[in-house]
C-alpha positions as CSV (number, residue, x, y, z in Angstrom):
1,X,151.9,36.8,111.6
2,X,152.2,39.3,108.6
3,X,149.6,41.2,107.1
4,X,149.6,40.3,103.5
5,X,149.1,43.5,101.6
6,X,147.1,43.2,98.4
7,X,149.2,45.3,95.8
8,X,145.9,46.5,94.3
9,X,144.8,47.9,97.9
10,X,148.7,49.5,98.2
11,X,147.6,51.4,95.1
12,X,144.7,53.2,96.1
13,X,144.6,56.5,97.8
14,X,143.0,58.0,101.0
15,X,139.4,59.5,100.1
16,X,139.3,63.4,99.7
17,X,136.5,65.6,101.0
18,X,135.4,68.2,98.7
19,X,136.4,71.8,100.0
20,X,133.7,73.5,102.0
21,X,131.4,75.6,100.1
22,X,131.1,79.3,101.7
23,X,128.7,80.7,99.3
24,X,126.1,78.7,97.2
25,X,124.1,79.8,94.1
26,X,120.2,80.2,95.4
27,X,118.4,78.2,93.6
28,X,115.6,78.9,90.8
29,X,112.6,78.0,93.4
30,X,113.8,80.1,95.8
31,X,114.2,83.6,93.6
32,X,110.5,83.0,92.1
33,X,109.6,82.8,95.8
34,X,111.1,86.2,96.7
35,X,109.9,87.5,94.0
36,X,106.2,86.6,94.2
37,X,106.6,87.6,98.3
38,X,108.0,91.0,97.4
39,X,105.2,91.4,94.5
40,X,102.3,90.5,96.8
41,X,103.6,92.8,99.8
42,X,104.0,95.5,97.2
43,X,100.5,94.8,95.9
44,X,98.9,95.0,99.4
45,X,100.7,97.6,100.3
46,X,99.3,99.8,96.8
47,X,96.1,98.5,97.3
48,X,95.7,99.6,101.3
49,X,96.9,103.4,99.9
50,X,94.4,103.4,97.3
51,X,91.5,102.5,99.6
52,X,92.6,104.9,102.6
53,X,93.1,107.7,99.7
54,X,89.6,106.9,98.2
55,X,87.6,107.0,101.4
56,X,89.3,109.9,102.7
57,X,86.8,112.3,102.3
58,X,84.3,110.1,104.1
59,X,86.6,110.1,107.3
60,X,87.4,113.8,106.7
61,X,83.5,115.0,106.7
62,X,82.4,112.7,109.7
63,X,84.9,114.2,111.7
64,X,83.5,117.6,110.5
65,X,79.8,116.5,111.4
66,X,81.6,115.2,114.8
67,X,82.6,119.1,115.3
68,X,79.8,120.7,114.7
69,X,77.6,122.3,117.8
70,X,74.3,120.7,117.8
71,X,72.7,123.8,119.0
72,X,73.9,125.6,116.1
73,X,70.9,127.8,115.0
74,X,72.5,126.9,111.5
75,X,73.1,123.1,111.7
76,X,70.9,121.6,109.1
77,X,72.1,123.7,106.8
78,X,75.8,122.7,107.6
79,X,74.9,119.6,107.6
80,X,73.3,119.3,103.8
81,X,76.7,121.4,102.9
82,X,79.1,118.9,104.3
83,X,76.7,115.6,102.8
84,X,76.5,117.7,99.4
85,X,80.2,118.4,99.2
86,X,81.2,114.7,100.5
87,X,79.1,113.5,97.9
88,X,80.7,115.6,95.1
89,X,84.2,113.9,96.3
90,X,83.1,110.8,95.1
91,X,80.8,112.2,91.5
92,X,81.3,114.9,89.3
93,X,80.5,118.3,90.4
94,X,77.9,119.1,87.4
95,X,75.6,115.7,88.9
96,X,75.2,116.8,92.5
97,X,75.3,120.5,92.9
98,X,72.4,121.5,91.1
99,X,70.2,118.7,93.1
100,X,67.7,120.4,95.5
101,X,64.5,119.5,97.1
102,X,62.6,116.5,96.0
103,X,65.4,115.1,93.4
104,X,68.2,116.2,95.9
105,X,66.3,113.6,99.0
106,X,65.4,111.0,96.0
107,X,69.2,110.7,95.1
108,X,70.5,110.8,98.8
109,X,67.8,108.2,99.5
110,X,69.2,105.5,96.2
111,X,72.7,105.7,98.3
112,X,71.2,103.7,101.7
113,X,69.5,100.5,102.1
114,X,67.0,101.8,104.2
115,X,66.4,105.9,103.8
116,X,65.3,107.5,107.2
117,X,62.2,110.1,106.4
118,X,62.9,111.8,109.6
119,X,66.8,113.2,107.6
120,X,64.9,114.9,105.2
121,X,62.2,116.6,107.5
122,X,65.2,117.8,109.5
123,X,67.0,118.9,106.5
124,X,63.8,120.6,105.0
125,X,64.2,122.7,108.4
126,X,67.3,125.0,106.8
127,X,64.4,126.5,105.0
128,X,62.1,127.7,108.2
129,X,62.5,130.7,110.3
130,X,63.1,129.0,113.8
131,X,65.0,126.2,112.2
132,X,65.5,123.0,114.4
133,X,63.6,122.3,117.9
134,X,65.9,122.5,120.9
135,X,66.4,118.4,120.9
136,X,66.6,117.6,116.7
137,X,70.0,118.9,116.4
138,X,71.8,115.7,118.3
139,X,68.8,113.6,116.2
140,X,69.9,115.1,113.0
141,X,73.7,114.5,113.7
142,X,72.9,111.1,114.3
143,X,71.0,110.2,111.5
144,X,73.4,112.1,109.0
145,X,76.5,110.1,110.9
146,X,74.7,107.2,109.7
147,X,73.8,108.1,106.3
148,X,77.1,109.0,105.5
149,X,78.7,106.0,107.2
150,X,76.2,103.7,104.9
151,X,76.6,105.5,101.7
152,X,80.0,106.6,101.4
153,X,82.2,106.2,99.6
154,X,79.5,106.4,96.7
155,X,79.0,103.1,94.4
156,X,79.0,104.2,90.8
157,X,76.2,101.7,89.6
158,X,74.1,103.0,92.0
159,X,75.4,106.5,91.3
160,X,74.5,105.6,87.6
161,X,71.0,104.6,88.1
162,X,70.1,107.3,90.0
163,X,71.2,109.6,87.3
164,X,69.5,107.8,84.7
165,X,66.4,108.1,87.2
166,X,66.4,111.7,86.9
167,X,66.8,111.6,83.0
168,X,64.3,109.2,82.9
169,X,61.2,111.7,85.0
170,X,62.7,114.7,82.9
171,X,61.2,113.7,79.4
């Protein structure tokens, strides 16, 4: 038997597959992506610099304190120098250097949660003939590690209040 051709099947043609595509246009969704991934790694990445820059001279001066001999007949000396010019990194020049004594202890203790009276005896020591004992120079180290660890870098509202503080007991 014959196959009867239908003349409206003889007219149709074999179906054509589009030509492969070898490069396609991204897509919208795709771009914004990028773009949002590259601004957020660009924004971390400005942000970790800015943080490492500004607590720099906190890093810098503990691994000055770290240096120093703790049998140094000199020490607490050296050591209000490096806490005075760490602080002065962080405030202007014209609120820290002219602190001393009472007002210079007050302010350091406003920067720590909870101030250690046995820092400022040993810094009062700069002041005394036969300076530290044989055994406070390790102590002092210690506790001015810690006080700059805790305080630095220096918060400005607490910076502020101190200062206001001071103006405040000078009328």
């Amino acid at each position: 038997m014959e196959a009867t051709t239908n003349p409206a099947l003889a007219s149709l043609k074999d179906i054509q597959t589009p030509d492969v595509i070898a490069s396609w246009p991204i897509a919208y969704g795709y771009w914004v992506t990028l773009a949002l991934i590259i601004v957020t790694i660009t924004a971390i990445f400005y942000l970790v610099k800015r943080r490492r820059l500004y607590s720099a001279p906190k890093r810098i001066v503990i691994v000055e304190l770290n240096e120093l001999d703790p049998n140094h007949k000199e020490l607490s000396s050296q050591v209000n120098t490096l806490i005075k010019r760490a602080a002065m990194s962080y405030l202007p020049r014209e609120r820290i250097a002219g602190l001393e004594g009472q007002t210079w202890y007050s302010w350091m203790n406003t920067q720590v949660k909870q101030p250690d009276p046995q820092l400022q005896q040993l810094l009062d020591k700069r002041y005394q003939r036969e300076g530290l004992a044989s055994g406070e120079g390790p102590v002092l180290k210690a506790l001015a590690h810690q006080w700059l660890k805790e305080a630095l870098p220096i918060k400005v509202d607490s910076a502020n209040s101190s200062q206001t503080n001071t103006e405040e007991h000078k009328c």
